[in-house]
C-alpha positions as CSV (number, residue, x, y, z in Angstrom):
1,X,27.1,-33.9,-100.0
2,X,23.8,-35.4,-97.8
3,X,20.7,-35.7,-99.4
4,X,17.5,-33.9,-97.6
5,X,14.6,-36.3,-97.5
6,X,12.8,-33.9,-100.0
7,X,15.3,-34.5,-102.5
8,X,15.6,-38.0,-102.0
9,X,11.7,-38.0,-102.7
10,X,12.6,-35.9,-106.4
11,X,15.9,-38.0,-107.2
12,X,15.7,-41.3,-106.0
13,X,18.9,-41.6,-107.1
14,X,20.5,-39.7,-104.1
15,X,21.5,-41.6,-101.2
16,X,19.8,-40.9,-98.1
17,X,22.0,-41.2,-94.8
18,X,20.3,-41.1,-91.4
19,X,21.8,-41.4,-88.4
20,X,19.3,-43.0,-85.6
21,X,19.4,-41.5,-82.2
22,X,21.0,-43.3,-79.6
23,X,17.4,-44.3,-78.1
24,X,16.6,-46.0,-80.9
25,X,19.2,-47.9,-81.4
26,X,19.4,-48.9,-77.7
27,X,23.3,-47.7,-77.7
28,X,24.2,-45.1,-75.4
29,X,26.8,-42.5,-76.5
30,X,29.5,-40.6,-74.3
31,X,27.7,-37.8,-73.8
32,X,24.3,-40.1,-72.2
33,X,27.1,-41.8,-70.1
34,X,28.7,-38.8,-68.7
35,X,24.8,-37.5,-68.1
36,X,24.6,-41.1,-66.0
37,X,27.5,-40.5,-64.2
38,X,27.1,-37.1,-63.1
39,X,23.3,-37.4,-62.5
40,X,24.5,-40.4,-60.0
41,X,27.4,-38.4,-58.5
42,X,24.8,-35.5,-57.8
43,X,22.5,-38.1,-56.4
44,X,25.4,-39.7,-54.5
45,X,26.4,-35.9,-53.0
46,X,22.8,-35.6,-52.0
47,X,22.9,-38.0,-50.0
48,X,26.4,-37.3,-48.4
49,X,25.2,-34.0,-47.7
50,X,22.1,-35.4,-45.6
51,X,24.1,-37.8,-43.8
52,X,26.4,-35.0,-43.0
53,X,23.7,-33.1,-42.2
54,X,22.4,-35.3,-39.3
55,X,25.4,-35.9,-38.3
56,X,26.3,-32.2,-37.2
57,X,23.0,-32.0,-36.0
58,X,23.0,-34.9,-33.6
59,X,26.6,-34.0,-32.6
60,X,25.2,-30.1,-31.6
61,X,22.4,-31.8,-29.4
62,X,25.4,-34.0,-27.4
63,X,27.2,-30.5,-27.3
64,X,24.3,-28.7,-26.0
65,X,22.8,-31.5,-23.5
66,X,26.7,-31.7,-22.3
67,X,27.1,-28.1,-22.0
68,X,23.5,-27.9,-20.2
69,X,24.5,-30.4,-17.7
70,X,27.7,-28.6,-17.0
71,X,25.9,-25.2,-16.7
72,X,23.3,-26.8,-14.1
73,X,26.2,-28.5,-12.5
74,X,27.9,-25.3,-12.0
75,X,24.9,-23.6,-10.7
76,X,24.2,-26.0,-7.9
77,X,27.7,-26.6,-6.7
78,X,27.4,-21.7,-6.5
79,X,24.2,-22.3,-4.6
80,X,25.4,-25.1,-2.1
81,X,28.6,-23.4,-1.5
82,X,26.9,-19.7,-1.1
């Protein structure tokens, strides 16, 4: 059905039909725009997950610093009333 370009080069006759790849012709297919968009949602979960990221630790050091100042409060109000 297709010609090989070695046959076309014996029998000019035969058509040759090439199909350019998508770079080439500067059009992108379905398959390079589902790559785009699930290389940018990984990219965009990335970052999600380092925001999130921060924001548990930052809300441990409140929890901790609050928790601290409880403990120390705790310990002072034993050794005044002792």
């Amino acid at each position: 059905m297709f010609a090989t370009l070695s046959e076309s080069l014996v029998s000019p006759a035969k058509p040759v039909i090439v199909f350019p790849h998508p770079s080439v012709s500067g059009k992108a297919t379905v398959d390079d725009q589902q790559q785009q968009n699930h290389d940018r949602d990984l990219k965009i979960a990335r970052n999600e997950a380092k925001r999130e990221f921060f924001s548990d630790v930052r809300l441990s050091t409140w929890a901790t610093s609050i928790a601290i100042v409880l403990a120390l409060g705790a310990f002072v109000f034993y050794l005044v009333r002792k």
